[in-house]
N, C-alpha and C positions, 0 to 999 in steps of 0.2 A: 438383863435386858439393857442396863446401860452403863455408862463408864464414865467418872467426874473427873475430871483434871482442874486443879485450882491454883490460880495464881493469884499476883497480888491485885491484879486489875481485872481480872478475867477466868471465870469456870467455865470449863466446856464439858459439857455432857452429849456422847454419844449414843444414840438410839437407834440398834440393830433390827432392823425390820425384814431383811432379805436373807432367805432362805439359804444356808450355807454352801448346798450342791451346784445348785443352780442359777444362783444368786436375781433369784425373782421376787418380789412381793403381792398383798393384795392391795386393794385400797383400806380395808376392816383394818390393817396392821399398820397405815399410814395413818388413819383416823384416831386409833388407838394412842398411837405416838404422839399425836398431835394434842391430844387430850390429855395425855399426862405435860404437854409443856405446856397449854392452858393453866392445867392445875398450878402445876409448881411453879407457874410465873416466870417463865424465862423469857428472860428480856429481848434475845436474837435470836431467831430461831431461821436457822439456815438448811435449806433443802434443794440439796443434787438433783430431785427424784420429783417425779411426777403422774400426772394420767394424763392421757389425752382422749378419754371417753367423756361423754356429756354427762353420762348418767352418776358418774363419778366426781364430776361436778357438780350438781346438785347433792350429792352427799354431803362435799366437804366445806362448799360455800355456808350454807350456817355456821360451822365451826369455826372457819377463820374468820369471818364476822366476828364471834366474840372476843376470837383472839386479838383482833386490832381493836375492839372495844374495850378491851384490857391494856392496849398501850404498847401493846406486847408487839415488836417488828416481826414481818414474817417477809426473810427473802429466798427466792426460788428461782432456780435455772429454770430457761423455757428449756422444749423439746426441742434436741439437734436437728432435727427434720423441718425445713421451713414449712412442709405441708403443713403443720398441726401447731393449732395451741395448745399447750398445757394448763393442767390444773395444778398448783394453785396458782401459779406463776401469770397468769390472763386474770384473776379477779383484783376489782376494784380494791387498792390499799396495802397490795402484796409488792413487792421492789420486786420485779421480774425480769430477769438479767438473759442476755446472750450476749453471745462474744462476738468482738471486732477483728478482724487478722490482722487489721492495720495500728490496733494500739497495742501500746508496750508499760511495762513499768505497771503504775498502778494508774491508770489513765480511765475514765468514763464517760458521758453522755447519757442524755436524755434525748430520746429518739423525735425526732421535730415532726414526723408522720404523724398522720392524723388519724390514721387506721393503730397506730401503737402508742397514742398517747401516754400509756402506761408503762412504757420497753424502757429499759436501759441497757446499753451496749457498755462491755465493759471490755478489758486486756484480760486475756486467758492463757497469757505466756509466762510464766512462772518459774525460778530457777530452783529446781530443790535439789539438797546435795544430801547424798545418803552419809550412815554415819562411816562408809568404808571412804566418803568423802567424792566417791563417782557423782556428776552433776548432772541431772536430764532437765529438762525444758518441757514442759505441761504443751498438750495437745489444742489446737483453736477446737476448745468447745463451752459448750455453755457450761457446764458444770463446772470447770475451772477456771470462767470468769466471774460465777457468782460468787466465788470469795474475795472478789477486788472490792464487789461493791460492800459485802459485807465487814471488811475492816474501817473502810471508811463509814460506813453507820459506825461499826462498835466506839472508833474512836471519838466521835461524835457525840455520843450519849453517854461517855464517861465525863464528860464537865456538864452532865443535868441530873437530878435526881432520881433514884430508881421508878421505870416506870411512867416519867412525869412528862413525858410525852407524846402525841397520838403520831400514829403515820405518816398523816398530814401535815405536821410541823416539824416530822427528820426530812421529809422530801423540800419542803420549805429552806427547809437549813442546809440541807443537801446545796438545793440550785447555789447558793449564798457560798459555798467553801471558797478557798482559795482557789481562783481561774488558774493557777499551774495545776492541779489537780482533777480539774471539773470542767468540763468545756461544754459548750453546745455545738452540735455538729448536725448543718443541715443538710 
């Protein structure tokens, strides 16, 4: 069910939850995942993936409660469809990321709306060069801007100690990064 990569600053562990053929999941298979990163204590816990049912909201809202009451980051792509919020990516203490067409590089914001006080817009253009060395360019979506914002948390929370801070004070420290990195954009 998963796969550890460890380096000297950083383990990444992948948790396969979509079905191989069809590449769909439930929410039981997202909960379940999410439960095992509660357990083992991971520190970022970064998710593409979402619901946009209520009722699947109320499932997983406890859960991520504990898991930001453990310290533990939880960032999430919203839904590429403006109609919809996503879960978890919409609850209180989640970093909920969509993308900007307009930013490049590793560039973010914190959404000045009043209706997203909780959004951050991130650059979802990306250059990745395969190992045949061909170069493509990441698509404007949310899921490939929730890793902009997610490097800048990890690097963040590699000069604090494991754990040793809540949601609340990486978003604090967030606002606080260097203005070449971090803007507010109304």
């Amino acid at each position: 069910m998963f796969k550890t990569i460890t380096n000297l600053i950083l383990d990444l562990t992948s948790l396969r939850i979509f079905n191989k053929e069809i590449l769909t999941s439930s929410c039981s298979k997202l909960i379940t995942a999410l439960e095992w990163c509660l357990n083992s204590r991971i520190p970022i816990i970064h998710m593409s993936i979402g619901s946009s049912f209520i009722s699947d909201y109320m499932k997983m809202r406890p859960l991520i409660a504990k898991i930001i009451r453990q310290n533990q980051v939880v960032v999430a792509a919203y839904s590429n469809s403006q109609a919809y919020s996503s879960t978890p990516a919409c609850i209180k203490g989640v970093f909920g990321v969509a993308a900007d067409p307009n930013l490049k590089d590793n560039l973010f914001y914190f959404s000045s709306k009043r209706s997203e006080r909780h959004k951050i817009y991130a650059s979802s253009h990306h250059l990745l060069t395969s190992i045949s060395g061909m170069v493509t360019i990441t698509q404007n979506t949310n899921s490939y801007a929730a890793p902009t914002l997610t490097s800048h948390i990890h690097n963040l929370l590699n000069n604090y100690t494991y754990l040793s801070l809540a949601s609340s004070q990486v978003y604090k420290l967030l606002l606080k990064t260097n203005k070449s990195q971090l803007f507010n954009k109304s």
